[in-house]
ROLUM-212346 format. One record per atom (N, C-alpha, C, O): x, y, z; residue in one letter. Coordinates in steps of 0.2 Angstrom, whole numbers, plus 5000, padded with zeros to 4 digits. Atoms other than C-alpha are relative to their C-alpha. Last residue first. Layout:
N
XYZA/...
***
This chain:
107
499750034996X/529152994411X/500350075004X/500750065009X/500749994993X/528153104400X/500349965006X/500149995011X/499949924996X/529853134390X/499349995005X/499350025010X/499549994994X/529752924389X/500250105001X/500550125006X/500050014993X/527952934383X/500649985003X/500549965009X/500549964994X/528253044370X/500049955005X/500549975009X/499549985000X/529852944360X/499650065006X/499850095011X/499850034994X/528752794361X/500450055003X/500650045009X/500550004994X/527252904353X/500649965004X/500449975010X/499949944994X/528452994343X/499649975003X/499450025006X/499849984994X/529152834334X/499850045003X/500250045008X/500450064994X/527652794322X/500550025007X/500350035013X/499649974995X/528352944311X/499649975007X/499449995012X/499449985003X/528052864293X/500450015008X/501049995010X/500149934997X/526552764303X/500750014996X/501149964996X/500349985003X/526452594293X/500150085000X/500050124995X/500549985001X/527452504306X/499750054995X/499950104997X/500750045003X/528452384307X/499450004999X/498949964998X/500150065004X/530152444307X/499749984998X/499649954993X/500149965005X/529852644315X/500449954993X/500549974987X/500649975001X/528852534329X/500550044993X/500150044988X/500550045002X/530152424334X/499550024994X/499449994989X/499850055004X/531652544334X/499549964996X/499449954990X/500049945005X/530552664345X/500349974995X/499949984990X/500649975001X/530252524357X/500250034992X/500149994987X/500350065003X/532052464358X/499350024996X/499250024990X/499750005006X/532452644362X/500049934996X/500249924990X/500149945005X/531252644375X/500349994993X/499949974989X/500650025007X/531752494380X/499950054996X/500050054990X/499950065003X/533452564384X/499549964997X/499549934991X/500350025007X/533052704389X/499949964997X/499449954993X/499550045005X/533352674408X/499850034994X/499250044994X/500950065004X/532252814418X/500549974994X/500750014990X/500750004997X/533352894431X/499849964998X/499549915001X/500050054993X/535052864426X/499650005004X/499749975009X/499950065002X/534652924407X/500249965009X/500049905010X/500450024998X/533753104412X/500249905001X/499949855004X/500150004992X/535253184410X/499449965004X/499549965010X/499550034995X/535453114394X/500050025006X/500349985010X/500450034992X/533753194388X/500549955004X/500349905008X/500249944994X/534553324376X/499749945007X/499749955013X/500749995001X/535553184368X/499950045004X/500350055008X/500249935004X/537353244365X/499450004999X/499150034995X/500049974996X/537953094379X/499650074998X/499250105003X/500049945003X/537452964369X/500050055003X/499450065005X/499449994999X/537952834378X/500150054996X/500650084995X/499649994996X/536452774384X/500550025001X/500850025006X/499450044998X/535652774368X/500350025005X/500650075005X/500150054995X/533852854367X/500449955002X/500249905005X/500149974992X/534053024358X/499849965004X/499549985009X/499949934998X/534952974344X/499950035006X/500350075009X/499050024995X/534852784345X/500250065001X/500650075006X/500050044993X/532952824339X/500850005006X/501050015011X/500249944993X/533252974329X/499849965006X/499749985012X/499250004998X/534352834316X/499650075007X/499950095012X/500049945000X/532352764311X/500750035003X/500849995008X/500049994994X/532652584308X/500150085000X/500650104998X/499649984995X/532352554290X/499850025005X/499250035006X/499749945003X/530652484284X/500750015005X/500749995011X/499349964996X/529852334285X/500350054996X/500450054990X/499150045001X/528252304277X/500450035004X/500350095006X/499549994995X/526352344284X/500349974995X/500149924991X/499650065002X/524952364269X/500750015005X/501150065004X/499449965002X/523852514274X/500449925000X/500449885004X/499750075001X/521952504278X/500750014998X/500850074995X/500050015008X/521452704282X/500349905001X/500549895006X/500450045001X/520852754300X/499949954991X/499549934988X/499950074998X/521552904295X/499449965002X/498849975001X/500650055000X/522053014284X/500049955006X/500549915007X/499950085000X/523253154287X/499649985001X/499250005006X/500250015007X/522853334279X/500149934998X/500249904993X/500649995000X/522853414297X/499749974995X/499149964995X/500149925005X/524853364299X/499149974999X/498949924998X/500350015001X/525153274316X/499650084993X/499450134993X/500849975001X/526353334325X/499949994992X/500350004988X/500350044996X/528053204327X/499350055001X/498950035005X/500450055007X/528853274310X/499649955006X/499349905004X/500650015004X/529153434321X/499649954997X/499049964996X/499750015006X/530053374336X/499450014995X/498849984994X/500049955003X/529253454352X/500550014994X/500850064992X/499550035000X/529153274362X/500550074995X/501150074995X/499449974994X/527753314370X/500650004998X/501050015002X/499550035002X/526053304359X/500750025004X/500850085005X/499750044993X/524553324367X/500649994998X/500849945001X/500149974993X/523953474356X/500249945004X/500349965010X/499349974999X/524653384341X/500050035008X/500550025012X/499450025000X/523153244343X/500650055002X/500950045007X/500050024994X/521753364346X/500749975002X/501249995006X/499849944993X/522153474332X/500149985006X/500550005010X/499449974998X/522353324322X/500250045004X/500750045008X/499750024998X/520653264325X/500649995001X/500849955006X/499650035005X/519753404323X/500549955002X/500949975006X/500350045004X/518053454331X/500649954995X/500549914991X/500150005008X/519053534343X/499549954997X/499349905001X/500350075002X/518653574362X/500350024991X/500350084988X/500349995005X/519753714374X/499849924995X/500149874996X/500649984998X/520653674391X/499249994996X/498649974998X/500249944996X/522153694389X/499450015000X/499150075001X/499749964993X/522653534388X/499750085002X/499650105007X/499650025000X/521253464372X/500350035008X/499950055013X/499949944993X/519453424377X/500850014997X/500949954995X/499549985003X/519153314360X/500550065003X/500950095000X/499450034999X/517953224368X/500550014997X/500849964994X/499349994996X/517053364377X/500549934998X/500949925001X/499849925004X/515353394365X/500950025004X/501350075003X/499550005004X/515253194365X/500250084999X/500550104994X/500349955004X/514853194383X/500350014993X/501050024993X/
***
């Protein structure tokens, strides 16, 4: 139904694409919501960029002062934090890490 595909978690619909976006967002780091006045679907020239330093910060196994160090002998980071590396080198997104940086809190 196109009048539910933007259903966000609790329940309610937008017409807006960010709204939708931020409403799922898990990692509850500001620069990872999606600001309303962001374009997309645009054409965008990829180059490499630094390696983002909130990767190894919250996904190094030896980082004891990440918040999700207690989760680290459960669920490895270590792709993750490869992930998140990958994506804030080669991708176009300024804040392309929060989707690797969400689906290890959804874990």
């Amino acid at each position: 139904e196109p009048s539910t595909d933007f259903r966000k978690p609790n329940g309610g619909n937008t017409t807006s694409v960010a709204e939708f976006l931020t409403s799922y967002e898990v990692t509850g780091y500001k620069p990872c919501k999606i600001s309303p006045s962001q374009q997309y679907n645009k054409v965008a020239k990829v180059r490499m960029r630094k390696v983002k330093p909130i990767c190894s910060q919250l996904l190094n196994k030896l980082n004891i002062s990440s918040p999700w160090s207690k989760c680290f002998k459960t669920i490895d980071p270590t792709p993750f934090r490869e992930a998140c590396e990958y994506d804030s080198k080669y991708t176009t997104e300024e804040t392309a890490y929060c989707k690797t940086l969400g689906s290890y809190v959804t874990l």
